[in-house]
Backbone as a ProteinNet text record, in pm:
[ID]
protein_1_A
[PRIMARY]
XXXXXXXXXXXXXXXXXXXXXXXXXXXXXXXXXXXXXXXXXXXXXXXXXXXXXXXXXXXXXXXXXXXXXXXXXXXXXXXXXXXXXXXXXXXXXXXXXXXXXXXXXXXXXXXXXXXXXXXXXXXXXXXXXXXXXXXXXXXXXXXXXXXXXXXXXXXXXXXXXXXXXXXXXXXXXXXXXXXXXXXXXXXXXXXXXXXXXXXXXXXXXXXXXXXXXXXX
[TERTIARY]
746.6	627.7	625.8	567.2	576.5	465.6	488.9	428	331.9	193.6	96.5	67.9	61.8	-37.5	52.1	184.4	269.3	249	197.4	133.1	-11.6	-122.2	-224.7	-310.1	-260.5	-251.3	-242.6	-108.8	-144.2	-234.4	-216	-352.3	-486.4	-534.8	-654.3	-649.5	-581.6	-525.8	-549.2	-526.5	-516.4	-648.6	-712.7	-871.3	-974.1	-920.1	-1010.5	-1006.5	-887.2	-839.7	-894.3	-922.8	-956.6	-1067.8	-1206.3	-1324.4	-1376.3	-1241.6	-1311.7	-1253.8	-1194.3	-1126.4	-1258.4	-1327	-1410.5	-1560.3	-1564.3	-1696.5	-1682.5	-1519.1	-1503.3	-1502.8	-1542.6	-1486.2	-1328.8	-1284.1	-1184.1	-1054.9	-936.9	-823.1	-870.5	-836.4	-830.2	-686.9	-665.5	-558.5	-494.8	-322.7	-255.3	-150.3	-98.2	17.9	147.7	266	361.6	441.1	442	527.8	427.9	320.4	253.4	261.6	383.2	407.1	509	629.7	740.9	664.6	608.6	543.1	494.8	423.1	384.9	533.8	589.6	710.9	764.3	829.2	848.5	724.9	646.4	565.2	589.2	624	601.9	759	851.2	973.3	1016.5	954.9	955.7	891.4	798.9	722.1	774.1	829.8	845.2	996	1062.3	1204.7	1196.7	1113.5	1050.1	973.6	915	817.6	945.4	1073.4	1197.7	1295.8	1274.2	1338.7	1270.9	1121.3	1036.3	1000.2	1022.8	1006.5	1037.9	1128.5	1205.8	1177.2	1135.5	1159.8	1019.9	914.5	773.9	677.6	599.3	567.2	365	337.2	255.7	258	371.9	392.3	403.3	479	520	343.6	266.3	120.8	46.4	80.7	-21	112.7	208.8	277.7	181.5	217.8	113.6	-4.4	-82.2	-219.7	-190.5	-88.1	-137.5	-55.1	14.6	83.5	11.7	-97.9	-181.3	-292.4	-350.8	-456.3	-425.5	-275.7	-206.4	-188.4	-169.4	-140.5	-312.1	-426.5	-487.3	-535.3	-547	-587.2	-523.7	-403.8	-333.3	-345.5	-309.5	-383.3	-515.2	-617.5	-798.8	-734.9	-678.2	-642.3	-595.9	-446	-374.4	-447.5	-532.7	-587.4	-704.8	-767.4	-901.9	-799.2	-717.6	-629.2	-546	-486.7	-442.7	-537	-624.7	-739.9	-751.2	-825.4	-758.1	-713.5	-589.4	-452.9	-433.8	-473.3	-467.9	-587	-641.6	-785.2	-729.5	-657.5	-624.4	-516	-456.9	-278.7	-310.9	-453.4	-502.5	-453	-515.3	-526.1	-343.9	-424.4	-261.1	-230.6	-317.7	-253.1	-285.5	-196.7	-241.6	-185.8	-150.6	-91.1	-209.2	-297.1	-403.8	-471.2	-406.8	-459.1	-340.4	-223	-135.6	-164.8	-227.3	-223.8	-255.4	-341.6	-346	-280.6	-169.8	-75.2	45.8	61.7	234.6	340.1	430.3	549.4	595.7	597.9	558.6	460.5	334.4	224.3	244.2	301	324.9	428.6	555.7	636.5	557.5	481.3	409.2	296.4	258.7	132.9	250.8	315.5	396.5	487.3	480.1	550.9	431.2	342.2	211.9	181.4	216.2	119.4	192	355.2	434.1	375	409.6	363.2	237.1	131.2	-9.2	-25.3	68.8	139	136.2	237.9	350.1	254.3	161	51.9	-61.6	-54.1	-137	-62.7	3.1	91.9	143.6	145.5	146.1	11.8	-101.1	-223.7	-279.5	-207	-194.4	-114.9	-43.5	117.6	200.6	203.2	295.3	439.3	462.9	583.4	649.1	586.5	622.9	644.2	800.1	765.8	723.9	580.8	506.3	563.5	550.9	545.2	712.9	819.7	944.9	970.4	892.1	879.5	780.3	713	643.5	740.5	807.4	881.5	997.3	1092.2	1154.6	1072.7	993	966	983.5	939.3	967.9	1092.2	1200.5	1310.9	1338.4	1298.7	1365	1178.1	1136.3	1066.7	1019.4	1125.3	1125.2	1148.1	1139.1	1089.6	990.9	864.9	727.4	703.4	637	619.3	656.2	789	828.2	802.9	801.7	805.8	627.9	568	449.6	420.5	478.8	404.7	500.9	634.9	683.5	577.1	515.8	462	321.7	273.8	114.6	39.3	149.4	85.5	27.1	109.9	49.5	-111.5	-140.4	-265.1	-382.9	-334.3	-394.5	-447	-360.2	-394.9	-569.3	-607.7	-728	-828.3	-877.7	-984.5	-1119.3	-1108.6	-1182.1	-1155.6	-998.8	-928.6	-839.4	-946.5	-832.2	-886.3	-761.5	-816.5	-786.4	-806	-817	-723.3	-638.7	-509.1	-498.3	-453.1	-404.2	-263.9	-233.4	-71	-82.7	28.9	67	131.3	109.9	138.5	293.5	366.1	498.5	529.2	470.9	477.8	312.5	332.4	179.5	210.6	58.8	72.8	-52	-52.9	-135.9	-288.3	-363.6	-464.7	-502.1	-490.6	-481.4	-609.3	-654.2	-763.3	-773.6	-886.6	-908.2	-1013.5	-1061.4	-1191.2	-1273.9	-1245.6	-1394.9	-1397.4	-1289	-1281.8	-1172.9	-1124.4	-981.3	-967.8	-826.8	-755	-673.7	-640.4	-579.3	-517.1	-420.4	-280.8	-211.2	-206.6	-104.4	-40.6	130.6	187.7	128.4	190.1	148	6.9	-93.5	-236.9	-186.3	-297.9	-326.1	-466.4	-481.2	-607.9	-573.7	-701.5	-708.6	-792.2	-653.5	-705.3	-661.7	-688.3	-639.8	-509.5	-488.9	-358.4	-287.4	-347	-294.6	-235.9	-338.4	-308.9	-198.7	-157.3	-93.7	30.6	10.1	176.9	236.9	119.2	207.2	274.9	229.2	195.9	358.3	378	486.8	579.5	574.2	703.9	763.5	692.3	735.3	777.6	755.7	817.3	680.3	600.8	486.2	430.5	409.4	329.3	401.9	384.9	503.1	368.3	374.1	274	278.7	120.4	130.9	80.8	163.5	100.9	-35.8	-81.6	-254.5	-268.7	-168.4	-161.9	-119.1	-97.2	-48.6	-163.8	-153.5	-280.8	-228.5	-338	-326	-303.6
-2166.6	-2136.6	-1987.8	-1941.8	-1834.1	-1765.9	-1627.9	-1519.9	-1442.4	-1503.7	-1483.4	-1367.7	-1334.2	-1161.8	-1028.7	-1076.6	-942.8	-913.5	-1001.4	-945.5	-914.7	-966.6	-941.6	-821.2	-674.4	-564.8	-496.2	-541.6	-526.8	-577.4	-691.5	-728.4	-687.4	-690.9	-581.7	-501	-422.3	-299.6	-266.2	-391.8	-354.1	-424.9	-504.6	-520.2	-419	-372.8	-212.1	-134.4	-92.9	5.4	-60.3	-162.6	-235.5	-221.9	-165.2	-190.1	-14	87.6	185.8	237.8	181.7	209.8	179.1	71.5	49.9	143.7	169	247.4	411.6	482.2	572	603.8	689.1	752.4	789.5	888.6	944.2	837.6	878.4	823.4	875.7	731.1	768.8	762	841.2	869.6	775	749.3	609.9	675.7	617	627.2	634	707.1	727.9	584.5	460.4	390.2	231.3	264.7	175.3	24.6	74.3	-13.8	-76.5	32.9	-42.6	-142	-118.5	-236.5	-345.2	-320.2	-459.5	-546.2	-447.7	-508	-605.1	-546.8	-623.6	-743.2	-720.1	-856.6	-983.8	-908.4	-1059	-1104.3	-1039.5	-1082.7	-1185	-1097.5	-1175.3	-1319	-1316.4	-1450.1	-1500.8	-1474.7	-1583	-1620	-1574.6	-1615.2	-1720.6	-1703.1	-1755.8	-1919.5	-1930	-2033.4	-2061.6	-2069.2	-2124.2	-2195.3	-2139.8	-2167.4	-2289.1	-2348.7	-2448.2	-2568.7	-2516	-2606.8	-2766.5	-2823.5	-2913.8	-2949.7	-2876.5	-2906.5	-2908.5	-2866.6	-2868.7	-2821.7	-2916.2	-2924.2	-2813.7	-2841.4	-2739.3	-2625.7	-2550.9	-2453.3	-2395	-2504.9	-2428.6	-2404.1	-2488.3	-2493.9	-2315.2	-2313	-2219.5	-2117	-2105.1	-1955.9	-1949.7	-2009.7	-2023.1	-1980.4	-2017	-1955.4	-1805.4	-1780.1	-1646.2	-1552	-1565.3	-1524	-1540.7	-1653.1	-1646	-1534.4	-1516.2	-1424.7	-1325	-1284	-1125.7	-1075	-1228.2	-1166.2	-1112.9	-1205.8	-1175.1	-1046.3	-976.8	-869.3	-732.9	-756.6	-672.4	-639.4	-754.7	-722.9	-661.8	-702.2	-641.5	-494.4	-467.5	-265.3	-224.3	-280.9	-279.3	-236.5	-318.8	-303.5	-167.1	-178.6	-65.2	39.2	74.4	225.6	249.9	196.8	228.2	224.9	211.3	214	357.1	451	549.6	637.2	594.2	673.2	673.5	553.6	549.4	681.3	699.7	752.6	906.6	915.3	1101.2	1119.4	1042.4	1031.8	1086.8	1093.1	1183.1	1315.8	1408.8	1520.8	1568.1	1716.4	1806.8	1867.2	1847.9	1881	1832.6	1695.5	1625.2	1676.1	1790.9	1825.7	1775.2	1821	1842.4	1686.3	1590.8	1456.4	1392	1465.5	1399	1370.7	1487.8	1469.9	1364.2	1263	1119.3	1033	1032.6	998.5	928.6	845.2	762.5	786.4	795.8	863.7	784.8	648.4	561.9	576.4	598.7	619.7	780.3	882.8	1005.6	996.3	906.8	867.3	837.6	703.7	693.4	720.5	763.5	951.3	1034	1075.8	1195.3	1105.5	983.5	913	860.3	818.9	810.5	907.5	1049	1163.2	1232.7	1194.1	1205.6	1135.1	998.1	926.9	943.8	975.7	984.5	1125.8	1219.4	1394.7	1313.4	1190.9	1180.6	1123.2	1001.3	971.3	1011.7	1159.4	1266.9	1339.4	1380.6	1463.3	1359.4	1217.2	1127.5	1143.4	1144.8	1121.1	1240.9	1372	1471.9	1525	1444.8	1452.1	1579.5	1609.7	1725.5	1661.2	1508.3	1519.4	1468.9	1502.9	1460.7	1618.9	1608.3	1740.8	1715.7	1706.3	1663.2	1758.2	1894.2	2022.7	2000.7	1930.8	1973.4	1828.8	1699.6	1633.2	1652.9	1704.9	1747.3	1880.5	1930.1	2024.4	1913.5	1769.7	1760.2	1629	1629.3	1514.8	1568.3	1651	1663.6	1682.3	1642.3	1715.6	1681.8	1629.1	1591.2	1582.7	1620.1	1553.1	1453.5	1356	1214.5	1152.2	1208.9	1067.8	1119.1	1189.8	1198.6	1104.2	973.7	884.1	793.5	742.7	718.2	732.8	849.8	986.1	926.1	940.7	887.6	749.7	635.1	538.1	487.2	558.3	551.8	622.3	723	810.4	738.4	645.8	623.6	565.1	500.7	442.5	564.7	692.1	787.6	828	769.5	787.9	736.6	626.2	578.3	653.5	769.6	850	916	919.1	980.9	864.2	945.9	867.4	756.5	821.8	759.6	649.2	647	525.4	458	444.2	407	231.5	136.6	-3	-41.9	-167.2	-243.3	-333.2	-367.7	-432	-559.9	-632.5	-741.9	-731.7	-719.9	-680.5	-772.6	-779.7	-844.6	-743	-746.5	-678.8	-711.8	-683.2	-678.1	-668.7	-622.2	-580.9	-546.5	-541.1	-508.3	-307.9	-303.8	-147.1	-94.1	24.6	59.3	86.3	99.6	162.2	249.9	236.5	364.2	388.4	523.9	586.4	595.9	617.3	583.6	637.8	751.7	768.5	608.9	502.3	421.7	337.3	355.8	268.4	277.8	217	254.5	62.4	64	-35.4	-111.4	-222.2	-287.1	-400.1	-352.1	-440	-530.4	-657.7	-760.5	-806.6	-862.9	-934.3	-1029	-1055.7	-1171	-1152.3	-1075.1	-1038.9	-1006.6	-1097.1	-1026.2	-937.9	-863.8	-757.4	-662.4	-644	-570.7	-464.9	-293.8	-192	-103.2	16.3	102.3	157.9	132.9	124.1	263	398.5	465.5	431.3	355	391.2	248.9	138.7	78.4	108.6	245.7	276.4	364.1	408.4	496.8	355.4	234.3	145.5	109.6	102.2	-11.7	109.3	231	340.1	308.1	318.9	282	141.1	40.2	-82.2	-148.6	-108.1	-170.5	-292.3	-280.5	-393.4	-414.3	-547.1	-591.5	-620.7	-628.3	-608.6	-780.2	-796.5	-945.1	-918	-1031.7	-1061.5	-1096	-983.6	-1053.4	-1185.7	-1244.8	-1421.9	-1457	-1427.9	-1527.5	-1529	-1730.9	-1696.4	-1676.3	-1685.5	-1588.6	-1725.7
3347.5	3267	3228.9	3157.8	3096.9	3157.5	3198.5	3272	3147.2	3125	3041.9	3098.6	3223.8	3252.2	3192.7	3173.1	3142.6	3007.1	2913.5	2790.5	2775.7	2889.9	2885	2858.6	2912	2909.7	2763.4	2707.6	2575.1	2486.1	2502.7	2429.7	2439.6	2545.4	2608.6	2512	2538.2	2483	2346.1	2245.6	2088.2	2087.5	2126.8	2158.7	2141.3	2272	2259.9	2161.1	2163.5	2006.8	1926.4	1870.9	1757.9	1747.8	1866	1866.8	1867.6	1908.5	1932.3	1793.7	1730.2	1578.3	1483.2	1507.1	1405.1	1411.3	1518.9	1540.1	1539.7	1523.1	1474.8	1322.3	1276.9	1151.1	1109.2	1240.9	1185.8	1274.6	1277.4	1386.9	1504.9	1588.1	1750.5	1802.4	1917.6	1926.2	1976.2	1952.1	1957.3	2054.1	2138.5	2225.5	2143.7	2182.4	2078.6	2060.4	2179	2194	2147	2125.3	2092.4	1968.7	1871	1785.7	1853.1	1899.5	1986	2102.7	2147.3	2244.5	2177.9	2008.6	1961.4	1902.6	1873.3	1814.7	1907	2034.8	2168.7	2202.3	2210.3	2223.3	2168	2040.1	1926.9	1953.6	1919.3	1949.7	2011.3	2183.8	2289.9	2292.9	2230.1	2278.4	2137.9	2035.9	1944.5	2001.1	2091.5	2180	2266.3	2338.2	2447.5	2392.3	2252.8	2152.8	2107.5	2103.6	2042.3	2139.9	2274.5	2377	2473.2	2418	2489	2419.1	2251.6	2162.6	2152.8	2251.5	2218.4	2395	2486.5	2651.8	2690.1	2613.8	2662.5	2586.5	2525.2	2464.9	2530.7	2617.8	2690.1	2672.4	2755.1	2729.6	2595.6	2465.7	2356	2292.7	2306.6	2277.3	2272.2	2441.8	2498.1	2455.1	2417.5	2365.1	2208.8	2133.3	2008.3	1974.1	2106.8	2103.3	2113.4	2214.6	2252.7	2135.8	2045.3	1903.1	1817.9	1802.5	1725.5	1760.5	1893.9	1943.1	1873.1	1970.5	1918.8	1773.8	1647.3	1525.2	1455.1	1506.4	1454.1	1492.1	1616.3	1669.6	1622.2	1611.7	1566.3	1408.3	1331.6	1219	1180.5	1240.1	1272.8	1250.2	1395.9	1402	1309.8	1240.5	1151.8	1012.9	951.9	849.7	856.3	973.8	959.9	987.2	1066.3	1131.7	1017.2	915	796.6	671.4	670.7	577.1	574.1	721.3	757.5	669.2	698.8	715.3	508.8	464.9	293.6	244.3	293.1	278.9	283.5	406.1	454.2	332.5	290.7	237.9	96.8	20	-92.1	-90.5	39.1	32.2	22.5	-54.3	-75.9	87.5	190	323.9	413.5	490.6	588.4	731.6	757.6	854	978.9	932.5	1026.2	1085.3	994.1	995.1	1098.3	1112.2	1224.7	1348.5	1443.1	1543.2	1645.1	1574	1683.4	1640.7	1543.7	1487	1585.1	1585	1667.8	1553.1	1604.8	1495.5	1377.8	1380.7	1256.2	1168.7	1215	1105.2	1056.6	1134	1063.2	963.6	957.9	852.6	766.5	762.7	646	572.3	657.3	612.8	517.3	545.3	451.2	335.9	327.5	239.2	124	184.9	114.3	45.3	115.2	48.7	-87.3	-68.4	-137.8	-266.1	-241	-362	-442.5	-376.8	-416.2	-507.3	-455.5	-520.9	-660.7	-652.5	-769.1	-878.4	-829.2	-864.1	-961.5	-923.8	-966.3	-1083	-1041.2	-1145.7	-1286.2	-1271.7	-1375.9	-1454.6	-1391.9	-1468.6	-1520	-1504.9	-1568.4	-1624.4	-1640	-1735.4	-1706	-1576.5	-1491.5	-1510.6	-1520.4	-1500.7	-1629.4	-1781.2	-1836.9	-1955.8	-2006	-2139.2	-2255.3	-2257.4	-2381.3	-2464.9	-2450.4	-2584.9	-2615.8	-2547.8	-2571.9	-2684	-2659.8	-2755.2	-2853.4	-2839.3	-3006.5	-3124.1	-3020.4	-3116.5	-3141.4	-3106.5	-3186	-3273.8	-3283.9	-3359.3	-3553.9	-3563.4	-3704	-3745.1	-3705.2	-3783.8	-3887.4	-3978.3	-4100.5	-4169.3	-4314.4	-4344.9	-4376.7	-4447.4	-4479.7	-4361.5	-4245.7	-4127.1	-4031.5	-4111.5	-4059.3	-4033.5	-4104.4	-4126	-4014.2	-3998	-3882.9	-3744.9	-3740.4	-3626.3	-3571.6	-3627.7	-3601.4	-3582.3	-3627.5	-3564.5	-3433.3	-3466.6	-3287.7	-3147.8	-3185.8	-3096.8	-3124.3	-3184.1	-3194.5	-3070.5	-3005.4	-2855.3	-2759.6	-2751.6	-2670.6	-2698.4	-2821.7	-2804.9	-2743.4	-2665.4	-2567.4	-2435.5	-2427.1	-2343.4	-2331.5	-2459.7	-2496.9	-2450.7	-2359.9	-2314.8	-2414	-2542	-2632	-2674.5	-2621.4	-2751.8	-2616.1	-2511	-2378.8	-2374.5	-2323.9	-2333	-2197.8	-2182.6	-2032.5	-2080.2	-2038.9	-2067.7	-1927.7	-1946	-1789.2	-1787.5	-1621.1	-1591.9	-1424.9	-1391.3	-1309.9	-1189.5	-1082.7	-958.5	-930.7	-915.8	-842.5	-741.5	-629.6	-485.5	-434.8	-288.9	-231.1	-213.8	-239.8	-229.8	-153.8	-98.8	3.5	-80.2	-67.1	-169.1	-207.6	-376.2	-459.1	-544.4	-489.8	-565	-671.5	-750.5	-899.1	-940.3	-1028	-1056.6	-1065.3	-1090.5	-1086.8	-939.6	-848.4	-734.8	-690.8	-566	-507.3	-550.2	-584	-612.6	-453.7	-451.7	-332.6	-366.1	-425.9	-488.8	-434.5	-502.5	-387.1	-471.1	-443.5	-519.4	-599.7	-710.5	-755.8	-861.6	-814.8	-830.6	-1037.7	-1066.7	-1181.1	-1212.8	-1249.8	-1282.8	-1445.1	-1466	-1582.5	-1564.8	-1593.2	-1553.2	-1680.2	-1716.8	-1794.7	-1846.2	-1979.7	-2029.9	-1959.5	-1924.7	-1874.8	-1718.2	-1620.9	-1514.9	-1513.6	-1590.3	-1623.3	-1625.5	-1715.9	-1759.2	-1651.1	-1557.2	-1442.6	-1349.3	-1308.9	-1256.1	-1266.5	-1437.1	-1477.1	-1392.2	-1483.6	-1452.1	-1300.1	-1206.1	-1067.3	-1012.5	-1139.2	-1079.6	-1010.4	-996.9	-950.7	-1013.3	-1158.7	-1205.6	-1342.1	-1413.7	-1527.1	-1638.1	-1762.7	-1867.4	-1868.7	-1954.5	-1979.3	-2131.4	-2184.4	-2330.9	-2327.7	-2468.8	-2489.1	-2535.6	-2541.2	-2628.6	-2512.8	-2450	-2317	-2198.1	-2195.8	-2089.1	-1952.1	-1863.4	-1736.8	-1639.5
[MASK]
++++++++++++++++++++++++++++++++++++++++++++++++++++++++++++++++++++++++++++++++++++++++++++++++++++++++++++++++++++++++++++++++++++++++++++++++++++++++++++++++++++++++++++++++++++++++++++++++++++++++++++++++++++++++

């Protein structure tokens, strides 16, 4: 039979955290080895739920429950302790946001904060040489004309003349701030958001355009 008290502890464990996580504001502090221990849990007992499957049907029962307990608990922490961590991953300096940090969530604190940099600098067109394409667009006079209705989409940029477009999600993504709301992206998800924050969206592979004639 399977020795239920040697995971009990942990579980406890992400229980608590889970309860003193929600009634904090900021991060509480996490043990450095704390994911490696969930990792090992699940492993273990989904080894152990493979190895009874076919010899006992009891036991394989009560492993189940307790993988089911653990996924949901873990998830609970999971979602509020990275909610968090999406929240700090704005600022231009999270140094100060590490310290109750386990060395996994500091990876993806500085990978987040990276992206969210990159994020920014799209919606202010830092990473784009607007002035180096406006000086070659005229070169010839007889393809003004031209020259302009290739470039007429950038005018979407102008907030006056900005539309709500429907696009399709490509991958799940952590949640991304937005002057009207923070966004919380899942595969598959269709939504209709701003042709600008769209086109930063597509650039990264994030989300794929849908035809306005095509239904949803």
């Amino acid at each position: 039979m399977i020795d239920v008290s040697k995971y009990d502890k942990l579980l406890e464990d992400v229980k608590s955290m889970l309860f003193s996580e929600r009634k904090s504001r900021k991060l509480n502090k996490i043990e450095p080895n704390f994911y490696k221990n969930i990792y090992s849990l699940f492993v273990e007992l989904n080894a152990e739920k493979e190895m009874v499957v076919s010899t006992d049907i009891t036991e394989y029962m009560e492993i189940t429950k307790l993988l089911d307990d653990a996924r949901k608990n873990f998830k609970a922490f999971f979602q509020v302790r990275f909610e968090k961590i999406a929240k700090y991953s704005v600022y231009d300096e999270i140094e100060e946001f590490l310290y109750n940090m386990s060395p996994e969530e500091k990876g993806i604190m500085r990978e987040l904060n990276e992206q969210m940099k990159n994020y920014y600098k799209d919606f202010i067109g830092a990473t784009k040489p607007v002035e180096e394409e406006k000086e070659e667009e005229p070169l010839q006079e007889e393809r003004e004309e031209p020259a302009r209705e290739i470039h007429e989409p950038e005018i979407e940029n102008n907030e006056a003349t900005e539309e709500i477009i429907p696009v399709r999600i490509l991958k799940d993504q952590p949640p991304i701030a937005q002057p009207e709301g923070d966004y919380y992206l899942h595969k598959n998800d269709v939504i209709y958001i701003s042709t600008s924050f769209a086109r930063m969206l597509n650039s990264h592979g994030i989300c794929a355009y849908i035809s306005k004639g095509k239904k949803l």
